[in-house]
MILUMMI-404735 format. One record per residue (C-alpha): residue number from 1; residue in one letter; x, y, z. Coordinates in steps of 0.05 Angstrom, whole numbers, plus 32768, in hexadecimal, padded with zeros to 4 digits. Example, Ala and Ser with C-alpha at 12.3 -4.5 7.8 and 13.67 -1.06 7.14 Angstrom:
BEGIN
- num|residu|px|py|pz
- 1|a|80F6|7FA6|809C
- 2|s|8111|7FEB|808F
// end
This chain:
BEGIN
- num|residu|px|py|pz
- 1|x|8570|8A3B|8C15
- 2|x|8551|8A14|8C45
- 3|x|8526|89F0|8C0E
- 4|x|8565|89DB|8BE6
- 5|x|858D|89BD|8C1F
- 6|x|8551|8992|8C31
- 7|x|8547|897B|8BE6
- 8|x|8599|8972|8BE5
- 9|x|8595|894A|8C24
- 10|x|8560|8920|8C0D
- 11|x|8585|8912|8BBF
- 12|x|85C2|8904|8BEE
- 13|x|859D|88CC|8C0F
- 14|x|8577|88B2|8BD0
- 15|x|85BC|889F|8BA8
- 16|x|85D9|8886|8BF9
- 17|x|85A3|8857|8BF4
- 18|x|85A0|8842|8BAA
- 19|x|85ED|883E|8BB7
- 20|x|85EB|8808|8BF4
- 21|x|85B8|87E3|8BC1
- 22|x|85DD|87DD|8B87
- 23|x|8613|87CD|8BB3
- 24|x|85ED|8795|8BD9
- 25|x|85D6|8777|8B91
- 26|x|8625|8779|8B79
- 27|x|8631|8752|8BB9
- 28|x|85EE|871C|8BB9
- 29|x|85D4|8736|8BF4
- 30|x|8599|8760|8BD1
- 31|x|8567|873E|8BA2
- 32|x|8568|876A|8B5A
- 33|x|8528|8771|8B34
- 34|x|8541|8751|8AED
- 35|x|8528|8777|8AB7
- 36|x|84FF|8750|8A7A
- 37|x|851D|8722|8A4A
- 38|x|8507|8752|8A0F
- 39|x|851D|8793|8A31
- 40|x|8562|8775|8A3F
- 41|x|856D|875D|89F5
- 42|x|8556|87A4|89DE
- 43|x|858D|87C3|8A18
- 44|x|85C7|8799|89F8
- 45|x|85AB|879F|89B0
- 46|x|85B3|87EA|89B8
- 47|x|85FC|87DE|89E1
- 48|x|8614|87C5|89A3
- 49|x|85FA|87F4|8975
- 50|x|861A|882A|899D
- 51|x|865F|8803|899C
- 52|x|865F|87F2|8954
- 53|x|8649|8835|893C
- 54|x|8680|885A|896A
- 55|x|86BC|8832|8954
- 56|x|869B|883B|8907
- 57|x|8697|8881|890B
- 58|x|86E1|8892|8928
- 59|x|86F7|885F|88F0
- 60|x|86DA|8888|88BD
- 61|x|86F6|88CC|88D7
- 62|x|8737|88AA|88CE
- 63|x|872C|8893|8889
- 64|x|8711|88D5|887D
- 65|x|874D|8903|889A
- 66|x|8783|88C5|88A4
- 67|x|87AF|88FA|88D0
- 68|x|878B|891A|8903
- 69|x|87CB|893F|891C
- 70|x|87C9|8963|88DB
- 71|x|8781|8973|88E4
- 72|x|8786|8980|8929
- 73|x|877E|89D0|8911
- 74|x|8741|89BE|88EB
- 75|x|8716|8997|891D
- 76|x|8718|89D1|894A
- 77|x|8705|89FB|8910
- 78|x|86CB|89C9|8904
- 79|x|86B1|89C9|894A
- 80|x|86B2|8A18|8950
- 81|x|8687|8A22|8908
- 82|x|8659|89E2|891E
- 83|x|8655|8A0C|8963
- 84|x|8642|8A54|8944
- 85|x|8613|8A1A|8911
- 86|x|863A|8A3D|88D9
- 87|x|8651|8A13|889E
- 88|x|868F|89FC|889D
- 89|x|86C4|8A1A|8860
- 90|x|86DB|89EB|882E
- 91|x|8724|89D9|8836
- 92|x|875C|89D7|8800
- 93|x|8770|898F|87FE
- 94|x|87AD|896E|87F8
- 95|x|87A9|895B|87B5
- 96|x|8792|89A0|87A0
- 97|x|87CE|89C3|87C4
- 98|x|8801|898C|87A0
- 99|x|87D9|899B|8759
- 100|x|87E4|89E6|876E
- 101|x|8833|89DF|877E
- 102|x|8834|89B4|8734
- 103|x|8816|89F4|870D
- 104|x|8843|8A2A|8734
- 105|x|8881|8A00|8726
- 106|x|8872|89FD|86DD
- 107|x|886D|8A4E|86DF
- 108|x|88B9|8A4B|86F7
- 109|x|88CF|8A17|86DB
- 110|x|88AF|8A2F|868A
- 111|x|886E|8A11|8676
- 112|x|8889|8A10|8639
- 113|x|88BA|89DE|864B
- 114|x|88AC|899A|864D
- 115|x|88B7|8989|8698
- 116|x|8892|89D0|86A0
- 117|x|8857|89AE|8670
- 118|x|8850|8970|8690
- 119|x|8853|8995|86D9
- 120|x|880F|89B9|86C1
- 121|x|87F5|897E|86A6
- 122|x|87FB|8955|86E5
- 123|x|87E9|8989|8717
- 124|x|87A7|899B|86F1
- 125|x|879B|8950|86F5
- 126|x|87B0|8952|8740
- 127|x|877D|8990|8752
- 128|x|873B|8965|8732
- 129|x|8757|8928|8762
- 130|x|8752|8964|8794
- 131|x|8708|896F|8783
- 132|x|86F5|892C|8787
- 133|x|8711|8919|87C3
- 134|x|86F6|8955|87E8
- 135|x|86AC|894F|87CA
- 136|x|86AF|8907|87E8
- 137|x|86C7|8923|8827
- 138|x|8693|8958|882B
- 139|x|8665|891C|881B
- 140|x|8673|88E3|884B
- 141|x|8674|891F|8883
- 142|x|8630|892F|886E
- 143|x|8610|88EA|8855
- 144|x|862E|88B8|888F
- 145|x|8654|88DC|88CB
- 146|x|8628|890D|88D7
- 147|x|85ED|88E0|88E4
- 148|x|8613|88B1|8909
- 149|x|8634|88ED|8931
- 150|x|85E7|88FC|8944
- 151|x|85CB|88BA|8953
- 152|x|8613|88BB|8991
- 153|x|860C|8901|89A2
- 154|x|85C0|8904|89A6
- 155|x|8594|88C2|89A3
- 156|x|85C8|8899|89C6
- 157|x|85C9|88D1|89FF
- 158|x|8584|88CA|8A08
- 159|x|857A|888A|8A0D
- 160|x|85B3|888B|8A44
- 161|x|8597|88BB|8A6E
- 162|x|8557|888F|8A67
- 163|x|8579|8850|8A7B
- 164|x|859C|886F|8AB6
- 165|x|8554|888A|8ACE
- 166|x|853B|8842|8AC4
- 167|x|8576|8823|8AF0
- 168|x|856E|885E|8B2D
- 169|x|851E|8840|8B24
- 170|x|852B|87FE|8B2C
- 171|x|855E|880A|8B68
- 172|x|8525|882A|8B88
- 173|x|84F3|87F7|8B72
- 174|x|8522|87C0|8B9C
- 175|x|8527|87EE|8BD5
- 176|x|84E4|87ED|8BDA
- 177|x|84E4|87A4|8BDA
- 178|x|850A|879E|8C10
- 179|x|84EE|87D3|8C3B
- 180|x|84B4|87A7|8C32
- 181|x|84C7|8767|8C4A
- 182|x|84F3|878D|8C89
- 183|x|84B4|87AF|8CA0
- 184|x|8496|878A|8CDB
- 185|x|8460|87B9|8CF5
- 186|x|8421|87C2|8CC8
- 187|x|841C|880B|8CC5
- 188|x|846D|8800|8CAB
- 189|x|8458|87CD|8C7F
- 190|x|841F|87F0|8C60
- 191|x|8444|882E|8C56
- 192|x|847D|8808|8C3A
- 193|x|844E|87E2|8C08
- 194|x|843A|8826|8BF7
- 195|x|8476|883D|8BE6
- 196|x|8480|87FC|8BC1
- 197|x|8449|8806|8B93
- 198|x|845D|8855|8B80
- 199|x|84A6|8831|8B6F
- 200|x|8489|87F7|8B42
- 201|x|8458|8836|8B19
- 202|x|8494|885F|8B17
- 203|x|84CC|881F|8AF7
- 204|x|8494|8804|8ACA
- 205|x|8485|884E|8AA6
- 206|x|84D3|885A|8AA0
- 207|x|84E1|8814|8A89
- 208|x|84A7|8820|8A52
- 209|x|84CB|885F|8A43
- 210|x|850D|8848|8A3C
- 211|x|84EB|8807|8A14
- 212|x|84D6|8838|89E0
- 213|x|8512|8854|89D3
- 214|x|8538|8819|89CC
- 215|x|8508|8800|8996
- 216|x|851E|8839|8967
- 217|x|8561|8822|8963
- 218|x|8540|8800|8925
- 219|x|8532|883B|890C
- 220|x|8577|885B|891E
- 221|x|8590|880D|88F0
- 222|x|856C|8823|88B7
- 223|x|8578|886B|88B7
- 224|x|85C6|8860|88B5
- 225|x|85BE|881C|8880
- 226|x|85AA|8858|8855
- 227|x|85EA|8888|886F
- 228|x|8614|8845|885C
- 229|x|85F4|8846|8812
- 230|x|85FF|888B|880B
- 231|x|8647|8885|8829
- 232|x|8664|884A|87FE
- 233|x|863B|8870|87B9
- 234|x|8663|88AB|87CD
- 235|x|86AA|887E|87D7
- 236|x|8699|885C|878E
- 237|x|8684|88A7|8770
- 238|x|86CE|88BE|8787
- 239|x|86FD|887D|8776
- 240|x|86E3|887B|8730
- 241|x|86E3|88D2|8726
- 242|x|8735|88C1|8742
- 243|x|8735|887F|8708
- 244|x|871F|88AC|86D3
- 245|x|874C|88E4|86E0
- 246|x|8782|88B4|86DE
- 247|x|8773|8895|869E
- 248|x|8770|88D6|8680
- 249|x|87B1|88F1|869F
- 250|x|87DA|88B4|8687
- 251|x|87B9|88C0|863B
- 252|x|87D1|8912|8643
- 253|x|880E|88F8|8657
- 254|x|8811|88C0|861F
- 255|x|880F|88FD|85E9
- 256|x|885B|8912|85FC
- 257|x|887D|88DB|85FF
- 258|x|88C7|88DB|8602
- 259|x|88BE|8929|8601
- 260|x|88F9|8930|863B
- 261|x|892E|88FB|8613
- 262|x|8959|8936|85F3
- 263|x|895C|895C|862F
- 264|x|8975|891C|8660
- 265|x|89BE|890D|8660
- 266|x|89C5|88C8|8649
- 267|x|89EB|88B3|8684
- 268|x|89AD|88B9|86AE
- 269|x|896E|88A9|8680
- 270|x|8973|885E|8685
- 271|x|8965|886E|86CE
- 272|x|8927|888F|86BE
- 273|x|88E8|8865|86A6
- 274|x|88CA|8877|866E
- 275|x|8881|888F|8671
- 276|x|883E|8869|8666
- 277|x|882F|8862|861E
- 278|x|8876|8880|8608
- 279|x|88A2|884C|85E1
- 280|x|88A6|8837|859D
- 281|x|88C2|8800|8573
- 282|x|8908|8809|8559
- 283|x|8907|8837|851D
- 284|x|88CB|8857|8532
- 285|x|88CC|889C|8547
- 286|x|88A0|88BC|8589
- 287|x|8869|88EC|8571
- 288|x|8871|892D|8567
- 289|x|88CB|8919|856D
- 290|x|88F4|892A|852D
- 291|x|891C|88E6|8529
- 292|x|8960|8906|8528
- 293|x|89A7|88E2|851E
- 294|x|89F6|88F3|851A
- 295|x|8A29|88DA|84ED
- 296|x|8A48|889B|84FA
- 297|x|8A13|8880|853A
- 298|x|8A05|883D|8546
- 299|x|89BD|8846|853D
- 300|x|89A5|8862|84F7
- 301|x|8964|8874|84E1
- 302|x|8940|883F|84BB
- 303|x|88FE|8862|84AD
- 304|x|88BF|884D|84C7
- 305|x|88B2|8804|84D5
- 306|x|8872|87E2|84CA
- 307|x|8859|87C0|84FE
- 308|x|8835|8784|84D4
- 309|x|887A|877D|84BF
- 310|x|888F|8765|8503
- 311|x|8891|8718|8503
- 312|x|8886|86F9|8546
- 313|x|88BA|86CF|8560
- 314|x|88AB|867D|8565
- 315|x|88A9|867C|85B2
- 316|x|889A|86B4|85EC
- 317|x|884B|86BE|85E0
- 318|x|8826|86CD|8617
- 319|x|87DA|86DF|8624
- 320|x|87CF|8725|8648
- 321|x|878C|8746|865D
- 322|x|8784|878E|8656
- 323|x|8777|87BB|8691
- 324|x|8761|87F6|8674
- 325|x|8748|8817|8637
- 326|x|8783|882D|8600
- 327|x|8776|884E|85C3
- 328|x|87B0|884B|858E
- 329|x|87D7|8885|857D
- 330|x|87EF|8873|8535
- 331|x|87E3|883F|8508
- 332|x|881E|8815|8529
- 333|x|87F6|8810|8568
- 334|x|87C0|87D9|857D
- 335|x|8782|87F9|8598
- 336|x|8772|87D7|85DE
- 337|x|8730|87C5|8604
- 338|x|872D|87B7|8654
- 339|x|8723|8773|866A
- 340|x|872E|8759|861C
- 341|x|876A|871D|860B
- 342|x|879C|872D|85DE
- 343|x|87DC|8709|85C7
- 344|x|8821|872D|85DC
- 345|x|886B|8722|85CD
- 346|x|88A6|8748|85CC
- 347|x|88E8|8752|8591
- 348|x|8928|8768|859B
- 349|x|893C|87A7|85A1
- 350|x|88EE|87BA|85B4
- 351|x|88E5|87ED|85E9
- 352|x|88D5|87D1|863B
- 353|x|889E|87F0|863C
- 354|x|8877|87D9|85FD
- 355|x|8863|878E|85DF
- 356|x|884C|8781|85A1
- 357|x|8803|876C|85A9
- 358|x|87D6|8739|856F
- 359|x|8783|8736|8575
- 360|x|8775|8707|8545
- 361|x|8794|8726|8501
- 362|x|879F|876A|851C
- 363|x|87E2|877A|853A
- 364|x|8803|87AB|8558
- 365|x|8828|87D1|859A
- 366|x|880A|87D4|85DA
- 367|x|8824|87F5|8617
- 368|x|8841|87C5|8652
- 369|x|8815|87EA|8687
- 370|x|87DC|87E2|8666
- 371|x|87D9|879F|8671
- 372|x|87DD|8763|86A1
- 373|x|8803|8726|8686
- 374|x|87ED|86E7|8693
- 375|x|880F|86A5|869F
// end
C-alpha cells in the first residue's frame, strides 16, 4: 500500500509539472522543443486522413441505412453479434417486405384477376430489387466500412496513444531544459544535465516510434483506394441488377395492356394513365382483347389498320433518340434500339402514349416512354 501511494504521489507530480510547462509554453514564458519539419507534415498528413475518413464513413452508413431511427433496433443487434464475434443475420429488406405485401394481396384479391395478376407480377419484381439491394449492402459493409471502421477503431488509436506518449516526452525533455539552465551549483547542474540526457534518449526513441507509424498511413491510402474500387464495383453491380429488373418488368407489364379497360368505369379511366407499351392506333385492337362494339356507338370497328398505310402529315416531325431497347409486339410496331435516331410524328385520333416512328423505309409505332424527343 505503501508502494502505490508513493508511485501515485510521484505520477501526481509528473503531470503537475508537465502541466505548469505546457502551460508556460501556451503563455511564451517556456521555450518548446519544435518537432522536425518532416515529422510535423507526417502529424497533419495523418490529421487529415483521420478527418476525411471519419466524415466518409458516417456518410456512407447513411447512404447505406438513410434512417437510422428505423435502424436504431438493428445497430444494437449488430454490436451485440460483432461482440459475441458471431455473424450477423441477413435482414428482410424493404423492398422484399413491399414485394411480399404485392404477392399476399394478389392471394385476396384473385390471382386470377387482372389487378390480382399484375400485383404478383410487380411484387416478384419488387423481391429481386430486394436481393440486390441487400447483396450490395452486405457488400459495401464488408468491402469499404469495415476496413475503414478498423483503420478509426484500431490503427488510428494507436497512433494516438503514441502521439500522446511523444508529447508527455517532449514536456519532459523541456523540463529538463530548464532545470538545466536554473541550476547554479555544479553538482545541480551535473545532475540536471544528467537528467537531460535520459530525457533527450527517451523523446528521440518515442519520436522514431511514433515516425514509423505515421509512415504507414500510406499503406492505410492504398489499402482503402482498393476498399473504394471494390465499393463503387459493388454500387455499379447493384444500379444496373435494379436497371435490368426494370426493363424486364415494364416488358411483363407491356404483354397486358389495356387488360383493366372493361373493368374501369368510364367516368374515371381518363384519370388513369395508361401503361408503358399499352396503346394502339385507332382500329387496332390490344393483344390478347376481343375488339367488342354495341349497336348504334360512335366508334365502329373498322378492322385492322395497316400501319404503312398511315401517311405522315406535312408538318410536326421531330427527331427522338431512344432510351432503351424495344422489341415490337406485332407487325404494326417498330422495333427500337438505345441510343439510335428515329423519325416520330403523331395522327389524329392516335393514342398519348404512342407516335408513329420512320427509320429510313421502315415505319411503325413506338411507345412515348421509350423515347426522349428532341428539339
Amino acid at each position: 500500500m505503501d508502494f502505490n501511494l508513493k508511485k501515485l504521489t510521484s505520477d501526481a507530480g509528473v503531470f503537475f509539472t508537465r502541466a505548469v510547462q505546457f502551460t508556460e509554453e501556451k503563455l511564451g514564458s517556456a521555450e518548446k522543443t519544435e518537432l522536425d519539419a518532416h515529422l510535423e507534415n507526417l502529424i497533419a498528413r495523418a490529421d487529415c486522413t483521420k478527418n476525411w475518413t471519419e466524415k466518409i464513413f458516417r456518410q456512407t452508413e447513411v447512404l447505406l441505412q438513410p434512417n437510422p431511427i428505423d435502424h436504431t433496433g438493428a445497430r444494437i443487434e449488430e454490436f451485440f453479434y460483432e461482440k459475441l464475434d458471431k455473424k450477423i443475420p441477413s435482414r428482410t429488406t424493404n423492398g422484399e417486405l413491399l414485394g411480399q405485401y404485392m404477392l399476399d394481396a394478389a392471394k385476396d384479391f384473385g390471382p386470377g384477376t387482372p389487378y390480382g395478376s399484375t400485383l404478383i407480377t410487380v411484387g416478384e419484381y419488387q423481391r429481386r430489387l430486394g436481393g440486390a439491394e441487400r447483396e450490395f449492402l452486405q457488400t459495401s459493409a464488408i468491402n469499404f466500412l469495415t476496413p475503414l471502421r478498423n483503420f478509426l477503431e484500431g490503427d488510428w488509436r494507436t497512433i494516438s496513444k503514441e502521439r500522446r506518449l511523444l508529447e508527455n516526452r517532449r514536456l519532459d525533455l523541456d523540463i529538463c531544459k530548464a532545470r538545466v539552465k536554473k541550476a547554479k551549483q555544479a553538482e545541480a547542474k551535473a545532475a540536471a544535465e544528467q537528467e537531460l540526457r535520459v530525457a533527450q534518449t527517451e523523446f528521440d526513441r518515442q519520436a522514431e516510434v511514433t515516425r514509423l507509424l505515421l509512415e504507414g498511413i500510406s499503406s492505410t491510402h492504398v489499402n482503402h483506394l482498393r476498399c473504394l474500387h471494390e465499393f463503387v464495383e459493388a454500387q455499379a453491380t447493384y444500379y444496373a441488377q435494379c436497371h435490368q429488373y426494370m426493363q424486364e418488368l415494364q416488358k411483363e407489364l407491356s404483354r397486358y395492356p389495356n387488360s383493366f379497360a372493361s373493368n374501369v368505369n368510364p367516368s374515371t379511366s381518363a384519370s388513369c394513365p395508361s401503361p408503358i407499351s399499352s396503346a394502339t392506333l385507332p382500329g387496332v385492337s390490344p393483344p390478347g382483347l376481343a375488339s367488342t362494339s354495341t349497336p348504334g356507338s360512335a366508334r365502329e370497328p373498322s378492322g385492322p389498320l395497316k400501319i404503312q398505310d398511315v401517311q405522315p402529315p406535312s408538318t410536326g416531325h421531330r427527331k427522338a433518340k431512344v432510351l432503351y431497347d424495344y422489341d415490337a409486339h406485332d407487325t404494326s410496331e417498330l422495333s427500337l434500339l438505345a441510343d439510335e435516331l428515329i423519325t416520330v410524328y403523331t395522327v389524329p385520333g392516335m393514342d398519348p402514349d404512342w407516335l408513329v416512328g420512320e427509320r429510313g423505309n421502315q415505319k411503325g409505332k413506338v411507345p412515348v416512354t421509350y423515347l426522349e424527343l428532341l428539339s
